[in-house]
N, C-alpha and C positions, 0 to 999 in steps of 0.2 A: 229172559234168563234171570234165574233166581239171582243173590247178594249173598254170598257168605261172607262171615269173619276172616277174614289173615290175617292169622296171627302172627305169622312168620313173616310179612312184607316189611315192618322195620328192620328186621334183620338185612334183610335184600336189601333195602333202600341203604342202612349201613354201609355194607359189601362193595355196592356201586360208587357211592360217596367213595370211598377210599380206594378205588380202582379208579377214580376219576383224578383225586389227588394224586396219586401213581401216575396216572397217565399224564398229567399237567408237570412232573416232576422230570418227565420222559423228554418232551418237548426239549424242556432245559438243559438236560445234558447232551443231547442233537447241537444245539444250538452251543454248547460250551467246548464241543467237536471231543468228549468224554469219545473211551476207546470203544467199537461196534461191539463187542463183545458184552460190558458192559449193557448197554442198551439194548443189545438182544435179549440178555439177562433180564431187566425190568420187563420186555414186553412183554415176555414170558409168562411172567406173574400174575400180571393187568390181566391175558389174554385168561390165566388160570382160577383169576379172582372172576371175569366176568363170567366163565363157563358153571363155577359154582355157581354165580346168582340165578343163572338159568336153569340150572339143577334141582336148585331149591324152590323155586317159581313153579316150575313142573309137576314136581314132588307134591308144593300146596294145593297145585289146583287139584291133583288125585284128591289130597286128603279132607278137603273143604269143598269142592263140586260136585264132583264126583261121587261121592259116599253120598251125598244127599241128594243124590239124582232122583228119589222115590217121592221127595217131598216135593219139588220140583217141576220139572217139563217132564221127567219119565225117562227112561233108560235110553230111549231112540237118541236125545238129544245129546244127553250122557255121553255117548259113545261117539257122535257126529263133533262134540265139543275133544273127546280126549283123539281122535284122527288128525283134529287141528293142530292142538297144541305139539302132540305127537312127533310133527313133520322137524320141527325146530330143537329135540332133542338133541 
């Protein structure tokens, strides 16, 4: 399989950093007996920040795989790679 550029993976890489501080921040307010509401609140967020990374991740590999499926292994693969990724939408 070809290698493209992503350019947008530090972005992602970002996102997740700070969904992970989130999430470690989550722990402590469990643990600080903070009111369920609250913390349903943060999960919330985490759950909304990591659904973005995977959005974006998706999104890249259309826009960097995909498009250069011609240069590549050819459309067969192209299409067998975006069924993969697809499923995790």
């Amino acid at each position: 399989m070809a290698h493209y550029d992503h350019s947008n993976h530090p972005a992602i890489i970002k996102r997740l950093n700070r969904a992970t501080g989130h999430l470690k921040s989550i722990v402590g307010m469990i643990e600080e007996q903070r009111p369920c509401v609250d913390i349903a609140q943060q999960l919330q967020a985490v759950e909304n920040a990591i659904a973005s990374a995977k959005r974006a991740l998706i999104n890249d590999h259309i826009d960097h795989c995909l498009v250069h499926a011609e240069e590549g292994e050819g459309t067969k693969v192209a299409v067998e790679q975006f069924r993969a990724i697809s499923k995790y939408w």
